[in-house]
Residue frames relative to the residue before (quaternion, step in Angstrom):
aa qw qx qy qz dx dy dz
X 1.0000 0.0000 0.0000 0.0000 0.00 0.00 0.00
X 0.6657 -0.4527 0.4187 0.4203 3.92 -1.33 0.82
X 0.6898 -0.3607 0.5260 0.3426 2.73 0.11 -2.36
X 0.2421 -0.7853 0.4159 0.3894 3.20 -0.53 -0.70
X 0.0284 0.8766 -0.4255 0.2228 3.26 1.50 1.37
X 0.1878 -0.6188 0.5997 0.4714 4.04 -0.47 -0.35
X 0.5205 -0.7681 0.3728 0.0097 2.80 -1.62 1.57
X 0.1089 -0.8469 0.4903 0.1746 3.85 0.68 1.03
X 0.2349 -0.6288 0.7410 0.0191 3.90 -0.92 2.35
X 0.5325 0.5590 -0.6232 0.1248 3.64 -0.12 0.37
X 0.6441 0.4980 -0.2578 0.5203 3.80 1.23 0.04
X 0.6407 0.5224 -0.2600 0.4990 3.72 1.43 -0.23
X 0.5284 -0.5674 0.5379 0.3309 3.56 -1.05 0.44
X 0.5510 -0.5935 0.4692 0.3522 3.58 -1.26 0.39
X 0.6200 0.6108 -0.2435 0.4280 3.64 0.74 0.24
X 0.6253 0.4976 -0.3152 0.5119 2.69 1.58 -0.73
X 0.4955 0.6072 -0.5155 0.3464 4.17 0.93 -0.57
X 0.5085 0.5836 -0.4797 0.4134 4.03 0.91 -1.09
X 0.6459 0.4113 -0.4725 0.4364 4.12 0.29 -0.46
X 0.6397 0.4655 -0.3644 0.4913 4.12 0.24 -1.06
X 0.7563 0.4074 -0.4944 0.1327 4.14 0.17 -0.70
X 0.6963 -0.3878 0.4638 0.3869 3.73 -1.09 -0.10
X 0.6787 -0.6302 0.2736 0.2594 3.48 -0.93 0.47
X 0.5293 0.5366 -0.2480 0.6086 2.90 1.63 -0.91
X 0.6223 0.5021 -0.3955 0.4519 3.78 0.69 -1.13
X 0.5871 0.5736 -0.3526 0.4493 3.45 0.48 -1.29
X 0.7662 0.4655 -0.2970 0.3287 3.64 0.21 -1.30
X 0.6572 0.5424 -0.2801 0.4421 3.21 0.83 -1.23
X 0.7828 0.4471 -0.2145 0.3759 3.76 1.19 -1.08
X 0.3364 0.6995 -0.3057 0.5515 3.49 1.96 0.19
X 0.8792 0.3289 -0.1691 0.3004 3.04 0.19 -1.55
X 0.3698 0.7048 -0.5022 0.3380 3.76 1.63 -0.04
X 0.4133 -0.6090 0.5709 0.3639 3.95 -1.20 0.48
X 0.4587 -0.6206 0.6175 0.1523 3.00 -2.02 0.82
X 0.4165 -0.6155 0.5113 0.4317 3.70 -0.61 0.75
X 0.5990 -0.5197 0.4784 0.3772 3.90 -1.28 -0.17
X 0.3446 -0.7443 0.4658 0.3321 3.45 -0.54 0.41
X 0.3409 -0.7872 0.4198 0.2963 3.57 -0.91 0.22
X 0.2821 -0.7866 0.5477 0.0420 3.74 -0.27 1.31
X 0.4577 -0.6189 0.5585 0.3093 3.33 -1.05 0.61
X 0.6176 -0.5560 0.2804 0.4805 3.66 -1.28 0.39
X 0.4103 0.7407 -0.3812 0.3711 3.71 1.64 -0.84
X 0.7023 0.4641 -0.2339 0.4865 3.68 0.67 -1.76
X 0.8079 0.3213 -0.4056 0.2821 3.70 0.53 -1.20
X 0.5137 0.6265 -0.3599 0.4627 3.50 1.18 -0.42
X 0.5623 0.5572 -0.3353 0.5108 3.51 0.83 -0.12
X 0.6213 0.4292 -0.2515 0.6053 3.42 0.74 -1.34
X 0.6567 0.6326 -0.3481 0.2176 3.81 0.07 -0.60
X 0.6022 0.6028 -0.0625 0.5197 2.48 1.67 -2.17
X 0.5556 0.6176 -0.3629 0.4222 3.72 1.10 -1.23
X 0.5543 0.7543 -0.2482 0.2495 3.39 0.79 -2.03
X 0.7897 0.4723 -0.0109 0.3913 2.78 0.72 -2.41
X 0.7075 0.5617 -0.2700 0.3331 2.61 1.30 -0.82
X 0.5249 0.4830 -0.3039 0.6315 3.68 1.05 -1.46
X 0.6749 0.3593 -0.5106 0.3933 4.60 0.10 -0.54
X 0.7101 0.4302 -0.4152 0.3719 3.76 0.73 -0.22
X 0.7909 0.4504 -0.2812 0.3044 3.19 0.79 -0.67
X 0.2393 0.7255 -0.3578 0.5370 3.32 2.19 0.43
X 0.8258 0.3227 -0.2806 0.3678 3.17 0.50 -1.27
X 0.4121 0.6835 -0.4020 0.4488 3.25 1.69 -1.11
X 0.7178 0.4989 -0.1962 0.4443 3.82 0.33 -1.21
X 0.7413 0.2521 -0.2272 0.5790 3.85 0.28 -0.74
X 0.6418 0.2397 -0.4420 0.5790 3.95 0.48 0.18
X 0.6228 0.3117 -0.6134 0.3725 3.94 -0.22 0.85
X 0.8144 0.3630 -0.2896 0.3480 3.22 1.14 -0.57
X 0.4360 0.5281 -0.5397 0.4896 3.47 1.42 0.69
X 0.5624 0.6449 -0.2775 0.4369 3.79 1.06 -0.73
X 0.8753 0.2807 -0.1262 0.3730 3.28 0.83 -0.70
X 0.3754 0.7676 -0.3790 0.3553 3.47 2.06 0.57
């Protein structure tokens, strides 16, 4: 630990204070919502396609292994 000096953020990024808070502080500052990000249509169709994917290959995966009990 530093110390228990007062701590001069005028040379640190604003990101950096999240390391100095208390646990509780920390929690409370975690738990705020993030706006959504905005994705071009390219990115969400991508993510979609992903989706589909990982739901087929689930199934691919539980029918070999119901098949093979």
């Amino acid at each position: 630990m530093k110390g228990h000096y007062p701590m001069d953020w005028s040379a640190e990024s604003p990101t950096s204070h999240i390391d100095h808070l208390e646990p509780a502080q920390l929690d409370s500052h975690t738990r705020r919502p993030v706006a959504r990000a905005v994705l071009s249509r390219r990115a969400r169709a991508g993510l979609w396609a992903l989706r589909v994917f990982v739901l087929i290959v689930t199934a691919m995966i539980i029918y070999t292994f119901v098949t093979h009990l």
